[in-house]
PAMAR-708722 format. One record per residue (C-alpha): x, y, z; residue number from 1. Coordinates in steps of 0.001 Angstrom, whole numbers, plus 500000, padded with zeros to 6 digits. Layout:
<node <X, Y, Z>, NUM>
...
END
This chain:
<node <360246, 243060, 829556>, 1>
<node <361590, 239853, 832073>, 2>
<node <364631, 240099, 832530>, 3>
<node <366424, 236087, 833229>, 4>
<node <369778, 235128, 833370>, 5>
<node <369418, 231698, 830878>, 6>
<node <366843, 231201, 828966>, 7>
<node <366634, 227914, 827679>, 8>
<node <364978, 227065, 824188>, 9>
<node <362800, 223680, 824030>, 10>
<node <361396, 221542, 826576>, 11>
<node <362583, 218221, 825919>, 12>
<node <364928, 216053, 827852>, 13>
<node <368313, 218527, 827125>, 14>
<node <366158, 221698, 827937>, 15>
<node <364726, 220353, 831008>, 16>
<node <368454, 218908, 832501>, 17>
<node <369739, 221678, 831420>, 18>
<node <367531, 224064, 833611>, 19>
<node <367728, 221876, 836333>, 20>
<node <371929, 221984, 836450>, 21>
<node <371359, 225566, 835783>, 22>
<node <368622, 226947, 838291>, 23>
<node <371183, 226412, 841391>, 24>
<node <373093, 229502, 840611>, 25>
<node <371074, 231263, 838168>, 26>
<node <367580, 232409, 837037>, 27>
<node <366188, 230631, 834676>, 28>
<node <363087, 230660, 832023>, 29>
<node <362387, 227242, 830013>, 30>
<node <360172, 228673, 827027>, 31>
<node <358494, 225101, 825559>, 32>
<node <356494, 225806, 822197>, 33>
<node <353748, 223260, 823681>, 34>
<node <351448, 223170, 826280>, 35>
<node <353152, 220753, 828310>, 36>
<node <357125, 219239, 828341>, 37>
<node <359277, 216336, 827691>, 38>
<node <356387, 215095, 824623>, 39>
<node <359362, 213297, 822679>, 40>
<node <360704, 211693, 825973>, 41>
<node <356939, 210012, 826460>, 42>
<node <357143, 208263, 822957>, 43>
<node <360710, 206843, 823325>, 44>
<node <361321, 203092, 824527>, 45>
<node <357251, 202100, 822849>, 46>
<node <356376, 204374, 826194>, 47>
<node <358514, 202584, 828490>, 48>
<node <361890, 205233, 828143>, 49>
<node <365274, 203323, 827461>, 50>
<node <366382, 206449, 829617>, 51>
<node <370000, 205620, 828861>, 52>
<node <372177, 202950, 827907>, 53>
<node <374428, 201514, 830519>, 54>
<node <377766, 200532, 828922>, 55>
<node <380768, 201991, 830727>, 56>
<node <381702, 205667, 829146>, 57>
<node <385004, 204420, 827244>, 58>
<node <383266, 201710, 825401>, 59>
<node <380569, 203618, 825170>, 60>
<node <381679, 206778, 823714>, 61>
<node <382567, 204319, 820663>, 62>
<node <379435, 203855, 819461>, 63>
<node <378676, 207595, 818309>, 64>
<node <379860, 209427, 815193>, 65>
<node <382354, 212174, 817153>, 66>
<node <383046, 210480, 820295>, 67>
<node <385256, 213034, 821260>, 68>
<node <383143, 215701, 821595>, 69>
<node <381097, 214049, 823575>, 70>
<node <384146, 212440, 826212>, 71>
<node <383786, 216042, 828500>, 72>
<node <379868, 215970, 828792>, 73>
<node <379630, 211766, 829316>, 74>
<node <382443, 211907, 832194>, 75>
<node <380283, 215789, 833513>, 76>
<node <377262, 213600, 833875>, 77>
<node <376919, 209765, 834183>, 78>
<node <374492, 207558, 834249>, 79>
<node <374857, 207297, 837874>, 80>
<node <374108, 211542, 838289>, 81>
<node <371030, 210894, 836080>, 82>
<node <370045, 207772, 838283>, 83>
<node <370483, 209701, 841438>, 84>
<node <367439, 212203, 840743>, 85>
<node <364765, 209599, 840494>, 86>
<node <362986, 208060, 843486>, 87>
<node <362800, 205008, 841780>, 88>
<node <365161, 202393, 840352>, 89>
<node <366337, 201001, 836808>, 90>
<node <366221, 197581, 835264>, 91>
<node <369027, 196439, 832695>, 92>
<node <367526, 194623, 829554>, 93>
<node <369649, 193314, 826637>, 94>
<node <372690, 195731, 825204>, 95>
<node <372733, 197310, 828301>, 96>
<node <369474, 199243, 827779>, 97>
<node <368101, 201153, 830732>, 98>
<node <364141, 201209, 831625>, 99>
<node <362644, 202806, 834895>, 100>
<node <360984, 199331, 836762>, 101>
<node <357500, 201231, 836747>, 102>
<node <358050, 201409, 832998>, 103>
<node <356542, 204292, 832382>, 104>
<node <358234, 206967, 830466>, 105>
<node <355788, 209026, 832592>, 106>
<node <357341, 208697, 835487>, 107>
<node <360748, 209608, 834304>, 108>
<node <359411, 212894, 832972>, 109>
<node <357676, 213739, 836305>, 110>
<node <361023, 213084, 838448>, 111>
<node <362188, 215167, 836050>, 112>
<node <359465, 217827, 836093>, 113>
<node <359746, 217691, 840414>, 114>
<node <363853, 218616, 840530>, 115>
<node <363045, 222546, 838625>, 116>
<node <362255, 223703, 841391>, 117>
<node <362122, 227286, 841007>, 118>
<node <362681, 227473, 837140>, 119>
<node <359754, 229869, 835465>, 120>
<node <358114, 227877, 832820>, 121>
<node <356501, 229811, 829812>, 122>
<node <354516, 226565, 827788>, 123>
<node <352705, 227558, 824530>, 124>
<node <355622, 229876, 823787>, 125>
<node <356673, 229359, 820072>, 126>
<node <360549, 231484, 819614>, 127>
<node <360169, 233304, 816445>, 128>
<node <363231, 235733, 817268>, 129>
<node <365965, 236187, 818590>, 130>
<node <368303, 239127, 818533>, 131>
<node <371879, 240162, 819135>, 132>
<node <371429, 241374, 822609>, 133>
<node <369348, 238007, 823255>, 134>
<node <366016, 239198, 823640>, 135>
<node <363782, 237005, 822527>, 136>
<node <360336, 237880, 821056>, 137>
<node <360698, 240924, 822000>, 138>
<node <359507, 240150, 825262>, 139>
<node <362417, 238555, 827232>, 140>
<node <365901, 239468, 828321>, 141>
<node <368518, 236907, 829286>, 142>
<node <372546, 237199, 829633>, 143>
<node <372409, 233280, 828038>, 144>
<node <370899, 231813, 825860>, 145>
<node <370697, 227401, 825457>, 146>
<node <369353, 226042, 822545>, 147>
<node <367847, 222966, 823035>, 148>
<node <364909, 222838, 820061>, 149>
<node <365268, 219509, 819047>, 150>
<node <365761, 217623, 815439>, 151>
<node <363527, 218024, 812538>, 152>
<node <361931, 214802, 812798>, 153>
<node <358482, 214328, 814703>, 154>
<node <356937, 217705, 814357>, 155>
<node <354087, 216638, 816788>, 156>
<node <356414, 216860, 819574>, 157>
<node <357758, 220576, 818881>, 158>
<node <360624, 219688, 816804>, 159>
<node <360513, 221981, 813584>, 160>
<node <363286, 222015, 810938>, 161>
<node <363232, 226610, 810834>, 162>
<node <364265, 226374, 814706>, 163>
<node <367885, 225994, 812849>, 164>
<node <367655, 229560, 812076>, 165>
<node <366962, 230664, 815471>, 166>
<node <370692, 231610, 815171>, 167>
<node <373547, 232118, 812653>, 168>
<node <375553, 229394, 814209>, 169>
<node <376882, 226915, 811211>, 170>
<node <375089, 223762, 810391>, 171>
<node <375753, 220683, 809111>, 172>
<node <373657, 218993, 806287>, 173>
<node <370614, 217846, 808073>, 174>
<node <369300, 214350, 807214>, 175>
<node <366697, 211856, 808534>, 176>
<node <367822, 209251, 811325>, 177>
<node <366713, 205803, 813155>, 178>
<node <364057, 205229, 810077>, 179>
<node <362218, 202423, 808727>, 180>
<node <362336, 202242, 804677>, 181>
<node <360075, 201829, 802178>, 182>
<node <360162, 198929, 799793>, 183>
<node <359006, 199082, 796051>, 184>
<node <357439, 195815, 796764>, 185>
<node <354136, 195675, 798689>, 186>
<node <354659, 193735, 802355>, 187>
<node <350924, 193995, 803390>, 188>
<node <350807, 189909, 803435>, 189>
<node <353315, 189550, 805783>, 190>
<node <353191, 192955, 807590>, 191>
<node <354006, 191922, 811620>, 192>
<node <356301, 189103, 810555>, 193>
<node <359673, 189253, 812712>, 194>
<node <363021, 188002, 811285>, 195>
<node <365201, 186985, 814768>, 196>
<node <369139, 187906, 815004>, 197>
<node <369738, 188388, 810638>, 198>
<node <372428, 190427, 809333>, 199>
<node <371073, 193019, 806869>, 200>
<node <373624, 195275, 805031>, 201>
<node <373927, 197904, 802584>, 202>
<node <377118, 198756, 800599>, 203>
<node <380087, 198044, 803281>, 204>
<node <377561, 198547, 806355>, 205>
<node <376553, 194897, 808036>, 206>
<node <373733, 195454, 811025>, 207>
<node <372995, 192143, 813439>, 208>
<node <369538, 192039, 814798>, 209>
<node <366094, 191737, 814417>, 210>
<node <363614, 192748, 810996>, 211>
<node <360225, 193884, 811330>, 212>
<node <357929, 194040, 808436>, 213>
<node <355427, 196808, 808286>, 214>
<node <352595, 197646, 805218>, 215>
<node <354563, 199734, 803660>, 216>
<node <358433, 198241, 804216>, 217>
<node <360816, 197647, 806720>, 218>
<node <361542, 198415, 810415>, 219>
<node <362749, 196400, 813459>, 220>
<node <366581, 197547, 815008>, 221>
<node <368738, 196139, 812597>, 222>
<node <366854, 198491, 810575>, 223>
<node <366407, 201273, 812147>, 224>
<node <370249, 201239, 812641>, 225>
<node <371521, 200570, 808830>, 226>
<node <368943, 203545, 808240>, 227>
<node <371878, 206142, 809652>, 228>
<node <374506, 204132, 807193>, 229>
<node <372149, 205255, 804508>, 230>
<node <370917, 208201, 805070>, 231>
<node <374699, 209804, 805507>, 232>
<node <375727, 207694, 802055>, 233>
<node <373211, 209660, 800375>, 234>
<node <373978, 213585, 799101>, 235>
<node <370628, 215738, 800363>, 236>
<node <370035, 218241, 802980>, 237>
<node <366659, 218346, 804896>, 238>
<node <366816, 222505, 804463>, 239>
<node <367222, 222396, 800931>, 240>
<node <365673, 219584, 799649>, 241>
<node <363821, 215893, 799999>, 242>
<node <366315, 212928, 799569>, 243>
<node <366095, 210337, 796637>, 244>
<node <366039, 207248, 797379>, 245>
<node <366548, 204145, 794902>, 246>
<node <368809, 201180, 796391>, 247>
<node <369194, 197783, 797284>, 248>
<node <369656, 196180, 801390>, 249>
<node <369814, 192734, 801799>, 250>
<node <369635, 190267, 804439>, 251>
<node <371465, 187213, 805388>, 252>
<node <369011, 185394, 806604>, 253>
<node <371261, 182449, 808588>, 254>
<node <374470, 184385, 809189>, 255>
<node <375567, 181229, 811236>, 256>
<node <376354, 179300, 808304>, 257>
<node <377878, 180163, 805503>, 258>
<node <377082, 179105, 802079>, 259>
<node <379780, 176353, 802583>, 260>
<node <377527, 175129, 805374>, 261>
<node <374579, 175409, 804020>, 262>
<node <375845, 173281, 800428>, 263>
<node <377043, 170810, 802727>, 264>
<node <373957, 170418, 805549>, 265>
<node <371810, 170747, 801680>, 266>
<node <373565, 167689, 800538>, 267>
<node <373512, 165742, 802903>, 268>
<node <369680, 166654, 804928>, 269>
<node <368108, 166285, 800682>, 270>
<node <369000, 162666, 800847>, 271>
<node <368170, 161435, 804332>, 272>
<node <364781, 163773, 804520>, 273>
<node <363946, 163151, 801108>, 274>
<node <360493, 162892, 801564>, 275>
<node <360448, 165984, 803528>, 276>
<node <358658, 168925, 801870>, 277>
<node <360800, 171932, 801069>, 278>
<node <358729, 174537, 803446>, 279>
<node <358442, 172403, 806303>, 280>
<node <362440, 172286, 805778>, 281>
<node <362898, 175711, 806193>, 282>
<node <361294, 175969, 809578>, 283>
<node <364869, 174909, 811045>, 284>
<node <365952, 178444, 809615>, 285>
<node <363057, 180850, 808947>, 286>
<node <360438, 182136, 810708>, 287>
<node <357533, 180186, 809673>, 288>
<node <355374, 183106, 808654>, 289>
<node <357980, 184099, 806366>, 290>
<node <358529, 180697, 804460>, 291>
<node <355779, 180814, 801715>, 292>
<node <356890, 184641, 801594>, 293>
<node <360146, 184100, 800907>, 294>
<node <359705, 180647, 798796>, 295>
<node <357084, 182358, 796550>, 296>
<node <360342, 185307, 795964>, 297>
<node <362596, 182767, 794542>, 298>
<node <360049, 181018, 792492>, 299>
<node <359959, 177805, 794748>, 300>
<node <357671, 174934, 795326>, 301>
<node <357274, 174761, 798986>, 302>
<node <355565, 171183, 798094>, 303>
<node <358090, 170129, 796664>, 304>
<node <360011, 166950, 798373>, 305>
<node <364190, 167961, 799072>, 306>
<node <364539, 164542, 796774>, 307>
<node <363384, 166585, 794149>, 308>
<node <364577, 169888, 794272>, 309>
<node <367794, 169843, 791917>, 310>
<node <371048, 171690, 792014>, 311>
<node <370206, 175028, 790039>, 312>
<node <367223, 175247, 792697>, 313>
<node <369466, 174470, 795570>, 314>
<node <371810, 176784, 794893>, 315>
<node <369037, 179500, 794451>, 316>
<node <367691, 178702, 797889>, 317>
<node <371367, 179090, 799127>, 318>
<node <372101, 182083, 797541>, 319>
<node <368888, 183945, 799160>, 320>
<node <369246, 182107, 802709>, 321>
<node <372193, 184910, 802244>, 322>
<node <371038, 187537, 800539>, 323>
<node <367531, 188044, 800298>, 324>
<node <367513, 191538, 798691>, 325>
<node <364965, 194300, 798709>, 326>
<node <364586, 197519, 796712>, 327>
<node <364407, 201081, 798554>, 328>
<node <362552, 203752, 797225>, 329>
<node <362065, 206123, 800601>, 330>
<node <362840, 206716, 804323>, 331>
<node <359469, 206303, 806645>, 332>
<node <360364, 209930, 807699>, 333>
<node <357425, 210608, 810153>, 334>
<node <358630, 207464, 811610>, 335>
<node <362463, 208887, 811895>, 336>
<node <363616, 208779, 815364>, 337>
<node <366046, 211191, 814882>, 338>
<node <368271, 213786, 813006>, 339>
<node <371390, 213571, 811627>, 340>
<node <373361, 216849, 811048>, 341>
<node <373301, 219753, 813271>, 342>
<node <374945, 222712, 814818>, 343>
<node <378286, 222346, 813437>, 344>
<node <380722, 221179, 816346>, 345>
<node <383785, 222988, 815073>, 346>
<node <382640, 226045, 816535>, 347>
<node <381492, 224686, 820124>, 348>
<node <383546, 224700, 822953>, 349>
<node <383490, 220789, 823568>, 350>
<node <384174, 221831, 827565>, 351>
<node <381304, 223945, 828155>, 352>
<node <378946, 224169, 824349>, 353>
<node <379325, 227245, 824574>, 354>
<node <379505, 227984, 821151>, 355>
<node <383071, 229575, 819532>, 356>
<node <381787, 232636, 817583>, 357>
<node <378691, 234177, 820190>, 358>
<node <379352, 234190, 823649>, 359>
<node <376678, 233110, 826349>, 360>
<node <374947, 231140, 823161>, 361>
<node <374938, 227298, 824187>, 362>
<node <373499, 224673, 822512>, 363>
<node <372705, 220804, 823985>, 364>
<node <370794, 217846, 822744>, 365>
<node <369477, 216528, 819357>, 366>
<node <370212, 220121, 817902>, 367>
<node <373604, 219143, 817675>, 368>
<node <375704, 217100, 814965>, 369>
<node <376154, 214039, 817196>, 370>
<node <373797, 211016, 817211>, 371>
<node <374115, 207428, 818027>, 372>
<node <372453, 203815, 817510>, 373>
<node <369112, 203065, 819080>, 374>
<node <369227, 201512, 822773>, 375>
<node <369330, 204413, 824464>, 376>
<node <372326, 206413, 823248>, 377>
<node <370903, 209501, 822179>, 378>
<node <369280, 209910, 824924>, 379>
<node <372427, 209720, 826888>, 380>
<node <373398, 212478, 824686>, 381>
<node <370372, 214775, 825915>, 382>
<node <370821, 214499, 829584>, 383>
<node <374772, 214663, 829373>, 384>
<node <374896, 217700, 826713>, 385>
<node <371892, 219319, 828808>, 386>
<node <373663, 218845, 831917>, 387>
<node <376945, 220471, 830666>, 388>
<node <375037, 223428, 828637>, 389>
<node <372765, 224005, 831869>, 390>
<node <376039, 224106, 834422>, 391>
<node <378429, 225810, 832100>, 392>
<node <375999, 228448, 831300>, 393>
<node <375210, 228800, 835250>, 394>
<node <378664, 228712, 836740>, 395>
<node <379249, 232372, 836377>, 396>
<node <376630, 233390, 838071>, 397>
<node <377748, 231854, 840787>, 398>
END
């Protein structure tokens, strides 16, 4: 039997940076159910990797649902500390999204891959077990143990929903995150259509940014973020059972103006443009793709001339400039970026995760209950968690 002193569960982004903080002091063993590591890390940015997100930690730290939790790992390891292992430097996009300037998420895994130095790496090494003395599979011995397995969302990568019971560490309910939805109504005609800087909402929740439209519903950021508003309004667990799904979003589609505005510019553009037909109108607000779309939703004439389009039809074209509604009958779950829910973080040491009830059992990354918007956040959460599992775990070996 090997004999380690951390073994470290799941080759991702928090199981690799946490075997690199780790290996300094301490033998270590990175079992990766694959044949190869970091598969998630390769998809995330469209292949580019938003590696991180660059606002400073306090302001930060507001965007995710426990941010104190996460203050001690953020402040253990900042975006500078992951900066400093790479050869190469970082470009800033819009909200403060990070990108390597090769833009290749490639490269970020291989400066990754270079710093483990003299970490043993067993690939194609699927944990089935894991007892009390932390043996695993019968086969290895460590003092520690890190989980670092991942969500339950993009099984292709490794991530599979029974590594929860790898331990008997409490969990939260464990729900799809970051998805696109699926609309009752077909969107094949205008599937690849982008609606620029709306504001879509669902109960309470209101989401600025941009609308994709896909064959089968609705993606884009604004999306993808409301998705996480949803998903925790709804009552279903991921280890029990499928979620239903039957509700309404809509979309202001000019949240510059309100309806106010819009009576007023109505008024007055329908008399001076009279002869102006209704669709070529629009073009000053829509996307144009999305005009004959949208007109033939509210049961409008698009040839119509704004002389002729009376008051019950202009304050129908108001009321959807607003709120253009769609029905939701499912999450695009092997499109979910994410997982909500998690190792429970009432019994983690916030300091070290070390967790409260098992000592040497640590746990880092998606595997927790902590997740964040899209731009780069949760992958701040992987490299800081990882970082604090890996260096907690290897300080007493010092």
């Amino acid at each position: 039997m090997e004999k380690f002193d951390i073994a470290i569960i799941g080759g991702g982004p928090a199981g690799i940076m946490a075997a690199i903080a780790a290996s300094g002091t301490s033998r270590v063993i990175l079992l990766e159910k694959n044949s190869s590591l970091g598969r998630k890390l390769l998809m995330t940015g469209g292949g580019r990797c938003n590696i991180t997100n660059n606002k400073p930690i306090k302001q930060l730290l507001t965007f995710f649902n426990d941010k104190n939790f996460l203050k001690h790992s953020f402040y253990s390891f900042t975006n500078e500390d992951l900066f400093s292992l790479f050869d190469f430097d970082f470009i800033e996009e819009d909200d403060n999204r990070i990108f390597p300037e090769t833009e290749k998420a490639g490269d970020v895994l291989e400066g990754l891959i270079d710093k483990l130095g003299n970490v043993t790496i067993k690939y194609n090494f699927e944990v089935k077990k894991i007892s009390e003395d932390f043996i695993i599979n019968d086969s290895i011995k460590a003092d520690k143990i890190i989980i670092a397995t991942g969500g339950a969302t993009y099984p292709q990568t490794g991530c599979n929903i029974e590594n929860y019971s790898l331990t008997s560490q409490p969990l939260t309910d464990i729900r799809y995150g970051l998805s696109p939805l699926v609309t009752t109504k077909d969107l094949s005609d205008i599937a690849g259509v982008t609606l620029y800087d709306v504001v879509v909402s669902y109960k309470k929740s209101k989401i600025r940014g941009n609308v994709l439209f896909s064959h089968v519903g609705l993606t884009g950021p604004a999306i993808i973020n409301l998705s996480n508003e949803i998903s925790e309004g709804i009552s279903y667990n991921l280890l029990e059972d499928d979620p239903e799904v039957d509700l309404e979003i809509a979309i202001d589609l000019c949240p510059d103006y309100t309806r106010e505005n819009l009576q007023e510019k109505f008024t007055a553009d329908f008399q001076i443009k009279g002869k102006t037909m209704l669709k070529n109108y629009l073009k000053a607000f829509l996307t144009n793709s999305f005009i004959s779309f949208f007109l033939d939703e509210i049961g409008l004439d698009g040839d119509l001339q704004l002389s002729r389009v009376d008051k019950k039809s202009k304050n129908r074209l108001i009321e959807n400039l607003k709120r253009f509604t769609f029905e939701i009958s499912d999450f695009n779950s092997s499109l979910a970026k994410i997982t909500i829910g998690g190792v429970d973080l009432n019994y983690l040491n916030p300091k070290t995760l070390e967790s409260t009830l098992t000592a040497g059992l640590y746990f880092a990354g998606e595997v927790l209950n902590v997740h964040g918007p899209t731009g780069g956040y949760n992958l701040k959460i992987a490299f800081s968690t990882g970082y604090l599992a890996g260096f907690s775990a290897g300080e007493k070996h010092d």
